[in-house]
FISE-896175 format. One line per 8 residues: number of its first residue (from 1); for each residue x negated, z negated, y negated of N, C-alpha, C. Coordinates in steps of 0.02 Angstrom, whole numbers, always signed. Atoms other than C-alpha are relative to their C-alpha. Layout:
N
NUM> X,Z,Y,X,Z,Y,X,Z,Y | ...
This chain:
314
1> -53,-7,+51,-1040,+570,-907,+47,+56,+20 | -41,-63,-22,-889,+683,-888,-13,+28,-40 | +28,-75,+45,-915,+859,-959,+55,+2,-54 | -28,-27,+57,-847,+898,-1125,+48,+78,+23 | -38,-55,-27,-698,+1032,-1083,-33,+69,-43 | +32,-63,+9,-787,+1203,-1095,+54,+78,+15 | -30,-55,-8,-742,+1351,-1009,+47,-16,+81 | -34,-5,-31,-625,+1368,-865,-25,-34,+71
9> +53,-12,-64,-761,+1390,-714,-42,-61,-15 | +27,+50,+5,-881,+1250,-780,+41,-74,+14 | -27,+69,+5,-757,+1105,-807,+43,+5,+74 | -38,+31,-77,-673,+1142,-629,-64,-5,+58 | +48,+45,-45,-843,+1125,-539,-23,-39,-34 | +20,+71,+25,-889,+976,-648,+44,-23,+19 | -50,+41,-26,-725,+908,-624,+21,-39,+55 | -29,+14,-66,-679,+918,-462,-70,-47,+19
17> +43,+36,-30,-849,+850,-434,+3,-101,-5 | -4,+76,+15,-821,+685,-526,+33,-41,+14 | -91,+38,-6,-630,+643,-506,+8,+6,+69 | +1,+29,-66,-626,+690,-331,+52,+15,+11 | -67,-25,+11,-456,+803,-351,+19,-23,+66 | -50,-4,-58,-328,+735,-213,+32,+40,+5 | -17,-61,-12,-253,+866,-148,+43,+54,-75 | -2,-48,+56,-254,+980,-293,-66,+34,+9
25> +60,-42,-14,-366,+1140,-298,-41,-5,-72 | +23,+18,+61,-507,+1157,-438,+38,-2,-67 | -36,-26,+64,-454,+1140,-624,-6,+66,-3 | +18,-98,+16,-377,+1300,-698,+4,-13,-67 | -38,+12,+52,-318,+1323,-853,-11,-34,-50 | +23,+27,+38,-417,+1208,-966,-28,+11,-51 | +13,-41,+74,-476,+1320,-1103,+46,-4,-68 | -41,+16,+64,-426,+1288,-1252,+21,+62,-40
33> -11,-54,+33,-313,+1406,-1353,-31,+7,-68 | +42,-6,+76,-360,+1461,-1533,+42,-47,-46 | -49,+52,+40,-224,+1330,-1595,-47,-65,-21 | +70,+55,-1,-365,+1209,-1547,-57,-11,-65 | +35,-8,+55,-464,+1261,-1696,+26,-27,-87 | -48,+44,+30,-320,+1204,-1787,+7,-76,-15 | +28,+64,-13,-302,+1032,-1849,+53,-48,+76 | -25,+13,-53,-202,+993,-1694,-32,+36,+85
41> +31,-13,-56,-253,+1037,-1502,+61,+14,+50 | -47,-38,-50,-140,+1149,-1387,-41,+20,+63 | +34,-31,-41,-239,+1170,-1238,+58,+26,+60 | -24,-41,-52,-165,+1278,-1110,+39,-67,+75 | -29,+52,-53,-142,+1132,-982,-15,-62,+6 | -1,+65,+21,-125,+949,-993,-35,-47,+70 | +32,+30,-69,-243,+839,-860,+43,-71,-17 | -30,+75,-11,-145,+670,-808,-34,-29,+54
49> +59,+48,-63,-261,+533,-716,+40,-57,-24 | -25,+60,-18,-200,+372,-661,-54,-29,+38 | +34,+13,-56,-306,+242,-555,+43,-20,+48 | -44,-17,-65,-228,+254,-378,+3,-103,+5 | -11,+43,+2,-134,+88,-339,+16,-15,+72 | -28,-1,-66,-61,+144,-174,-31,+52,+42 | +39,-58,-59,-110,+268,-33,-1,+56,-25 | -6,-57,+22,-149,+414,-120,+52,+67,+18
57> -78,-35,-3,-18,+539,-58,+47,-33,+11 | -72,+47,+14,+96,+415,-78,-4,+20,-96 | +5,-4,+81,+39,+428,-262,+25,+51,-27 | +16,-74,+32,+19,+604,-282,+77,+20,+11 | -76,-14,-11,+211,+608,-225,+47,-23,-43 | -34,+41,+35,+281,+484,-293,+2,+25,-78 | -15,-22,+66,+229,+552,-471,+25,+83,+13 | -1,-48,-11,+265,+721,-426,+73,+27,-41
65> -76,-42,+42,+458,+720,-524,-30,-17,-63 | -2,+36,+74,+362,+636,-677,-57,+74,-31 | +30,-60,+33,+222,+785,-684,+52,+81,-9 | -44,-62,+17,+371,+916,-649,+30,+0,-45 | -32,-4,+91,+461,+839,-820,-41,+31,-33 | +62,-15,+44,+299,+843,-902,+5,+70,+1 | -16,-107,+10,+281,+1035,-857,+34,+32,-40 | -48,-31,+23,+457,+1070,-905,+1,-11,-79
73> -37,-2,+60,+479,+1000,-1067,-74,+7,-39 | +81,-17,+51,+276,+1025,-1147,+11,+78,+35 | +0,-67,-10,+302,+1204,-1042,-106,-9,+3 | +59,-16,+4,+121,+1162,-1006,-20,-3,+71 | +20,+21,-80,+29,+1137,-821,-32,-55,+15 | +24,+55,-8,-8,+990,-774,-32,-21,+56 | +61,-10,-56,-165,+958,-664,-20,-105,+4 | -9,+58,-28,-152,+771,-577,-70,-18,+37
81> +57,+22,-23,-315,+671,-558,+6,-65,+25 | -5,+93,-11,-347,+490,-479,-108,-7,+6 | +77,+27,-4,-537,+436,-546,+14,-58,+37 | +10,+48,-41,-595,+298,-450,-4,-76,-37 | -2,+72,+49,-596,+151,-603,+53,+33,-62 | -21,-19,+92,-511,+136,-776,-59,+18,-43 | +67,-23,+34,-701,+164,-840,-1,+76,-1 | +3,-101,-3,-682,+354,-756,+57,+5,-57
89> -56,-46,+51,-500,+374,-862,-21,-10,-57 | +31,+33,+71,-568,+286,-1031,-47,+59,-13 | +65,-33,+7,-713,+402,-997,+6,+83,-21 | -46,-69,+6,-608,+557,-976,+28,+14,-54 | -26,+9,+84,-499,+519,-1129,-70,+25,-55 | +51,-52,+60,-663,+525,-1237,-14,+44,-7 | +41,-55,+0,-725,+665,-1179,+53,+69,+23 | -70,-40,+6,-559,+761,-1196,+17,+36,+58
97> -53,-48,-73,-534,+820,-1002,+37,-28,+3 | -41,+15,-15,-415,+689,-981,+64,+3,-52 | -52,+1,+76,-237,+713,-1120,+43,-59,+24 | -45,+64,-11,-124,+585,-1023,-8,-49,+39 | +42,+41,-36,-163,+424,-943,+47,-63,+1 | -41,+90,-13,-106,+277,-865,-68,-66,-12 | +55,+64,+0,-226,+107,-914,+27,-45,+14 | -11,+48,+16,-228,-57,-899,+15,-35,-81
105> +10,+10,+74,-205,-166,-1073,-71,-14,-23 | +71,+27,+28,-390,-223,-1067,-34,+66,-20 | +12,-79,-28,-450,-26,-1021,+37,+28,-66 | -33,-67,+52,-335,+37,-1154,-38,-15,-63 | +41,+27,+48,-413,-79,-1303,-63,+8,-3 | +92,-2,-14,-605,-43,-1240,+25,+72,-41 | +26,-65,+16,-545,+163,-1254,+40,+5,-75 | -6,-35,+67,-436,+147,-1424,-67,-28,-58
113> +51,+38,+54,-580,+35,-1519,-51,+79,+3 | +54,-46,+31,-699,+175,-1471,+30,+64,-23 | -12,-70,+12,-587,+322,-1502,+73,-21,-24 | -68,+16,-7,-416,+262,-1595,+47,+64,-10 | -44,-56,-3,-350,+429,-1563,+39,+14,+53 | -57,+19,-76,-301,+372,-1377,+57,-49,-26 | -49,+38,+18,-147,+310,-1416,+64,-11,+26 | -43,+8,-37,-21,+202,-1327,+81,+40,-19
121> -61,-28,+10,+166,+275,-1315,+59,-30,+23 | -45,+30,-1,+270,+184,-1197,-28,-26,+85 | +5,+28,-63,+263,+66,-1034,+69,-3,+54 | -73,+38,-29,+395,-7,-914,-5,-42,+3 | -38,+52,-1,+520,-106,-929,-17,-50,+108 | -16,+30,-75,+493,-219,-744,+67,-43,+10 | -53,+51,+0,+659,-307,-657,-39,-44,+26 | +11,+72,-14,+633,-471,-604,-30,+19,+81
129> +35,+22,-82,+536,-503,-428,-13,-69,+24 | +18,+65,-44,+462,-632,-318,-40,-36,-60 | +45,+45,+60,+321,-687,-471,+19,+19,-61 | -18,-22,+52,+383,-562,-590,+58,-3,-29 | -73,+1,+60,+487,-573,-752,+22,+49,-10 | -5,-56,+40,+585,-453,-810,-11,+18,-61 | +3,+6,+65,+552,-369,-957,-76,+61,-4 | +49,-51,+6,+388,-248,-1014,-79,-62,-18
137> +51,+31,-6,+263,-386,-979,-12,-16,+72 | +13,+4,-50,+177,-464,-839,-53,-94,-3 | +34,+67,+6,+84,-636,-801,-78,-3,+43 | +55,+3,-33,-92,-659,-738,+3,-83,+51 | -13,+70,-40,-77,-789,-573,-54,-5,+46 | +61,+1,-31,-197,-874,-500,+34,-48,+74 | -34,+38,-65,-144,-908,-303,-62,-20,+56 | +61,+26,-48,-215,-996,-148,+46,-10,+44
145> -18,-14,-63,-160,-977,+46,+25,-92,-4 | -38,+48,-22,-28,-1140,+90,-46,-3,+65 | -6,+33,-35,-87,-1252,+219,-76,-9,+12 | +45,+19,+7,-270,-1249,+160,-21,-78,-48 | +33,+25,+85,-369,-1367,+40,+18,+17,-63 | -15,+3,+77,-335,-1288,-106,+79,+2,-24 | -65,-5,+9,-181,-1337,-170,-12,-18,-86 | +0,+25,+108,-236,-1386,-375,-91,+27,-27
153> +41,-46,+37,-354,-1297,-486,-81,-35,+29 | +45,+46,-15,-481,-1455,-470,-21,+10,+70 | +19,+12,-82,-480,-1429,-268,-39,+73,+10 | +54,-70,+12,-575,-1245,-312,-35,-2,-31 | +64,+16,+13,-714,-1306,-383,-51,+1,+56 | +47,-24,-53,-858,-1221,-279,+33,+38,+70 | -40,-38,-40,-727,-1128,-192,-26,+77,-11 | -18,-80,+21,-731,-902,-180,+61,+4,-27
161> -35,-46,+26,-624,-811,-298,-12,+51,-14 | +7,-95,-11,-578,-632,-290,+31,+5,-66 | -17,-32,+20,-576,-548,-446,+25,+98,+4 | -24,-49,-17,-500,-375,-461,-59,+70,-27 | +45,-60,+50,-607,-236,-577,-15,-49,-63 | +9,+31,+39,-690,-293,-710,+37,+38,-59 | -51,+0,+50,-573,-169,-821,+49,-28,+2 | -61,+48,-5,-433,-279,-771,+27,-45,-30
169> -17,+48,+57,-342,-371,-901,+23,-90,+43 | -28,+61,-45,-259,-508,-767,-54,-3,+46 | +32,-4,-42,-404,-470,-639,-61,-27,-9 | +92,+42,-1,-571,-536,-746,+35,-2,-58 | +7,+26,+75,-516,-543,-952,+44,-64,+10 | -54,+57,-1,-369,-687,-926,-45,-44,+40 | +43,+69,-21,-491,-780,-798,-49,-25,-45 | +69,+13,+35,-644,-758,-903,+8,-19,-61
177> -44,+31,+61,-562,-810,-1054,+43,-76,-16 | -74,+57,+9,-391,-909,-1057,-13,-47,+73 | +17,+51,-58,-430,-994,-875,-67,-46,-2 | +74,+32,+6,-618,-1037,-921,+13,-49,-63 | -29,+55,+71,-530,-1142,-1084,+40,-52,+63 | -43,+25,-38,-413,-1200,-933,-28,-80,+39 | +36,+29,-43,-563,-1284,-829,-72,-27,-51 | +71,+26,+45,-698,-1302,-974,-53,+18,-7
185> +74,-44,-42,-824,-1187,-909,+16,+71,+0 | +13,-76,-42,-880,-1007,-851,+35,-24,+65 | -1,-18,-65,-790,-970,-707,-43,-1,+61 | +33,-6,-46,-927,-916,-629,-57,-76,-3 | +54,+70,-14,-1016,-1107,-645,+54,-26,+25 | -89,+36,-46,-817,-1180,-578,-9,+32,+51 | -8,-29,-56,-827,-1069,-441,-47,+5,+66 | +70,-14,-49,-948,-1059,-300,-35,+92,+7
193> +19,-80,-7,-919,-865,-272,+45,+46,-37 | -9,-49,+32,-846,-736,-384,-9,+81,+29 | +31,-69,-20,-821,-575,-306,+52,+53,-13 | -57,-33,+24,-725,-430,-370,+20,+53,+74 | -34,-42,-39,-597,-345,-229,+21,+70,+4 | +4,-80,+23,-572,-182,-307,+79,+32,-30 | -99,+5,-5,-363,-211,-312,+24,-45,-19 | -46,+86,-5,-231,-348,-355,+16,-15,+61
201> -23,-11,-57,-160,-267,-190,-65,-39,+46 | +40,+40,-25,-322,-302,-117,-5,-96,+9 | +15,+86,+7,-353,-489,-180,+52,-23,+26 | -61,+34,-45,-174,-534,-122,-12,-16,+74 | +6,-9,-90,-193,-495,+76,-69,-43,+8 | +39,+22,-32,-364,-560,+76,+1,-91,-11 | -18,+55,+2,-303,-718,+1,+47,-40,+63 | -45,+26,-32,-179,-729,+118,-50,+3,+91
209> +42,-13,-55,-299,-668,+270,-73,-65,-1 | +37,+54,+15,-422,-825,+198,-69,+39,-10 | +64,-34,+16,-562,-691,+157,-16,-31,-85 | -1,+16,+47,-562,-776,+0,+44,-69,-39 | -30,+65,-8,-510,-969,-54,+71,+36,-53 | -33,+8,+57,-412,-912,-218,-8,+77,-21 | -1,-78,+2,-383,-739,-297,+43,-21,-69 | -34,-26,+57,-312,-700,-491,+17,+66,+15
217> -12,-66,-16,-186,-570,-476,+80,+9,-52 | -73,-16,+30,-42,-476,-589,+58,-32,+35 | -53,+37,-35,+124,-556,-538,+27,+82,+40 | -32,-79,-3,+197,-350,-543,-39,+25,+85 | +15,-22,-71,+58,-320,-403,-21,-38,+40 | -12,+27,-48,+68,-452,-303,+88,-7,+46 | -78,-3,-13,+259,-429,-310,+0,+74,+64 | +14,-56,-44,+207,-258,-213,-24,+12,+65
225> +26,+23,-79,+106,-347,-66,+69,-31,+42 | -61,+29,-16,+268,-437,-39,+52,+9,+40 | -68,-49,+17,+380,-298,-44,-21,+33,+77 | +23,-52,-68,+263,-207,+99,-14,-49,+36 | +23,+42,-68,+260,-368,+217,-79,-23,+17 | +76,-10,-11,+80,-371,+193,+2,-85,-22 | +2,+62,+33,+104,-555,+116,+76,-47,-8 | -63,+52,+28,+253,-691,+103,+8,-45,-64
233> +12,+54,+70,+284,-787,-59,-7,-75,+6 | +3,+53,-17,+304,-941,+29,-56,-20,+29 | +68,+15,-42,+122,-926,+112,-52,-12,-43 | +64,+21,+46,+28,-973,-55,+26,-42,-41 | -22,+60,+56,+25,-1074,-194,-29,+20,-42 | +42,-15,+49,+14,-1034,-362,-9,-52,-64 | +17,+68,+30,-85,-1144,-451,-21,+0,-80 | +12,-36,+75,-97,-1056,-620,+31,+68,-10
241> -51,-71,+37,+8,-926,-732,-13,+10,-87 | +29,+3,+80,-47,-867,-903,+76,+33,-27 | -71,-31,+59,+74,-811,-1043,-5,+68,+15 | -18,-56,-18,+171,-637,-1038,-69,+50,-12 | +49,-60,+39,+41,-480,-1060,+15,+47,+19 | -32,-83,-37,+107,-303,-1082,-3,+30,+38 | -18,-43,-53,+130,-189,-958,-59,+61,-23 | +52,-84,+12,+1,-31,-930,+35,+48,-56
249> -31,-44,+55,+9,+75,-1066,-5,+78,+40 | +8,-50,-8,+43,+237,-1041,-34,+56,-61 | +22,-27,+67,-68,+345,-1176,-8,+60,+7 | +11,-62,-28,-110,+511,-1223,-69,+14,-88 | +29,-9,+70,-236,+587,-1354,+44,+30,-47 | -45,-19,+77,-171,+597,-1533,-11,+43,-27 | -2,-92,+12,-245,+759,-1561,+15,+50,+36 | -39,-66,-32,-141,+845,-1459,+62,+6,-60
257> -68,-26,+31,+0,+941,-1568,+50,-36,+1 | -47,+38,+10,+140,+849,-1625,+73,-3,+52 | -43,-13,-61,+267,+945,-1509,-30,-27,+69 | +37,+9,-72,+149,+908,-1358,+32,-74,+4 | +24,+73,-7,+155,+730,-1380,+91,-31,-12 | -79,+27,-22,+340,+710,-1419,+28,+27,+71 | -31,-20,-71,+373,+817,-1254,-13,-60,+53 | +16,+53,-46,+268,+689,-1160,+25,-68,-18
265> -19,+56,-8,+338,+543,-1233,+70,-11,+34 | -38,-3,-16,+492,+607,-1189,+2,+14,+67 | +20,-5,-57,+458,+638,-1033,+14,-72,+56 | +15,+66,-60,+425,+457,-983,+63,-62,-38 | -58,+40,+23,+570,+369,-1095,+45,+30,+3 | -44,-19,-6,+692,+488,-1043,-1,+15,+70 | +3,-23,-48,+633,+483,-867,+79,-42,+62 | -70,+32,-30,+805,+363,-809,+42,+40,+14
273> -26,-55,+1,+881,+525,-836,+4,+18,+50 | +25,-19,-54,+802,+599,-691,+32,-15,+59 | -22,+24,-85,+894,+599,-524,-59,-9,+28 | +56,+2,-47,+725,+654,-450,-30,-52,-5 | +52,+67,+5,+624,+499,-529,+26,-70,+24 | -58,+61,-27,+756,+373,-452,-64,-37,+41 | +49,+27,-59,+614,+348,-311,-76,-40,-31 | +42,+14,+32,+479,+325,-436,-20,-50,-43
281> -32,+47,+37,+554,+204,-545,+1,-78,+42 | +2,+68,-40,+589,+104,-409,-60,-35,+32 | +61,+24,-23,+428,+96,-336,-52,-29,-47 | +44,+41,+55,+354,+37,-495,+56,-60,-30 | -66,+63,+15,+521,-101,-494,+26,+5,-80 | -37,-28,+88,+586,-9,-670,+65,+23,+5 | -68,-44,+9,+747,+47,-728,-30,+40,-49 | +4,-44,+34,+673,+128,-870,-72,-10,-56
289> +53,-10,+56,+535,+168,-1004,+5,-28,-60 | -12,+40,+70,+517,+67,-1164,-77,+52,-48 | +53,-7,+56,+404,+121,-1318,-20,-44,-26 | +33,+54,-6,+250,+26,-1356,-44,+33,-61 | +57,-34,+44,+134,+20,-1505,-45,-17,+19 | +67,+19,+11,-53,-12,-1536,+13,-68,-9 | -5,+48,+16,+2,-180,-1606,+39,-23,+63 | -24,+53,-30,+77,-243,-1475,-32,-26,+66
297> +92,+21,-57,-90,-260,-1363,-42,-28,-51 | +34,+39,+34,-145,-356,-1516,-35,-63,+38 | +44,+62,-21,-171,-519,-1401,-43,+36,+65 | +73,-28,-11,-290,-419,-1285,-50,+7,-48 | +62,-22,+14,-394,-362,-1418,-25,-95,-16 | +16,+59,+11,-383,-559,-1472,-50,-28,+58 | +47,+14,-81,-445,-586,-1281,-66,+19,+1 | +76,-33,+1,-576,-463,-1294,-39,-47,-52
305> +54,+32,+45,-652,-538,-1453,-20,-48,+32 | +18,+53,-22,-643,-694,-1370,-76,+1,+30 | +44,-17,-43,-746,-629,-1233,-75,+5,-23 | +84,-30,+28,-889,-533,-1328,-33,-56,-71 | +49,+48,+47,-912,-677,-1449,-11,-53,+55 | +3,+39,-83,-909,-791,-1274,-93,+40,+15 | +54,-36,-51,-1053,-660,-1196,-61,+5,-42 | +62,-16,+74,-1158,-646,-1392,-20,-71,+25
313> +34,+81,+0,-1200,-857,-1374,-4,+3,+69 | +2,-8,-87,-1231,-812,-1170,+27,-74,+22
């Protein structure tokens, strides 16, 4: 379990032990002031974890104008983690080391049901791409390598598919759900092999490399294999696309201070602003930040139920 934020010295050798700081030195600064005792929470410095999507100092750069807003306008320090799942950030959130966080929509619904004090704020807007729509959604697609066998849903029956994480809203809830209504079945009785890749990035390339017949993957990050030559759009076929589903939420805990939490929202819906975030923006194919409620990841939690009344009748 991650440690409950203590004293200064404890939570940066617990920390660093768990998260696995990319180049960042131990936590400092994590003590909580006496405001904390208050019915609001001012802690001295704000932890932001994301799960890494790209080459880690590519990451740790790339956000690097969005934690220097953050700084400026909360005036707080901001200490940049990359756990290794959405389970580590969910996990973090509870257990109050983590205050701001990037999730998935499935990942965000698991951590507000158990704690609805994580609470979404705002996503991006995406422009249009190779699979992707524009707009602050995204599509779950299910592709397969051109110039094989599988060219129709029916021709992957007893075929491998690569799922992504099992927190993955497009990566296992949209297959295991809305695609298993699609075909009539569990997946995993349609499928021969089921194996989760660890990435969308991942499942793309190996689809395309034939390490895998078929692969479910976000349109947003397959639009990203694309972009880096790692994959052509014309070298697959996609043989399934589910309806829109929001965009990663960006959240933060709701017992942080009221100022805290408008600084950070502002932060990331006023980040267009930003000359410096020009690079950042683009690499996540945004022009800009939209605001997002709780309700509007309503058809995830619909998904989820699906699921866990699906998994209660095994």
């Amino acid at each position: 379990m991650i440690p409950e934020r203590k004293t200064k010295e404890a939570c940066a050798s617990s920390c660093k032990r768990i998260f696995g700081v990319i180049g960042l030195a131990a936590v400092v600064g994590l003590a909580l002031t006496p405001a904390a005792k208050a019915e609001c929470e001012n802690p001295d410095a704000l932890t932001f974890a994301i799960v890494p999507t790209e080459e880690s100092v590519a990451e740790l750069q790339l956000y690097k104008p969005v934690t220097d807003r953050m700084a400026k306008l909360t005036g707080k320090k901001i200490e940049f983690f990359m756990p290794t799942s959405y389970a580590s950030v969910v996990e973090g959130l509870l257990s109050k080391f983590v205050d701001v966080a990037v999730l998935g929509p499935y990942s965000y619904v698991i951590a507000n049901e158990k704690d609805p004090s994580v609470e979404v704020f705002a996503t991006y807007a995406k422009k249009k791409g190779h699979l992707q729509d524009e707009g602050p959604g995204y599509k779950a697609a299910l592709i397969s390598k051109k110039g094989t066998k599988f060219t129709t849903i029916d021709s992957l029956k007893g075929a491998t598919v690569g799922l992504t994480d099992p927190g993955s809203t497009s990566g296992n809830l949209m297959p295991r759900v809305v695609f298993a209504k699609v075909i009539g079945m569990d997946i995993d009785k349609f499928f021969g092999k089921v194996a989760y890749t660890g990435s969308h990035e991942l499942s793309s390339v190996a689809v395309g490399k034939g390490k895998v017949d078929a692969a479910f993957v976000a349109t947003h990050r397959f639009d990203n294999v694309v972009n880096k030559g790692e994959i052509k759009l014309e070298d697959v076929n996609v043989l399934w696309e589910s309806k829109p589903i929001p965009q990663d939420p960006f959240v933060y805990r709701g017992t942080l201070c009221e100022d805290i939490k408008k600084n950070i929202r502002e932060t990331f819906l006023g980040l267009n602003k930003e000359a410096a975030a020009a690079k950042f923006l683009a690499n996540v194919k945004s022009n800009k930040f939209v605001p997002m409620t709780s309700e509007d990841y309503d058809i995830i939690r619909d998904l989820k139920k699906a699921k866990d009344e699906k998994k209660k009748k095994g």
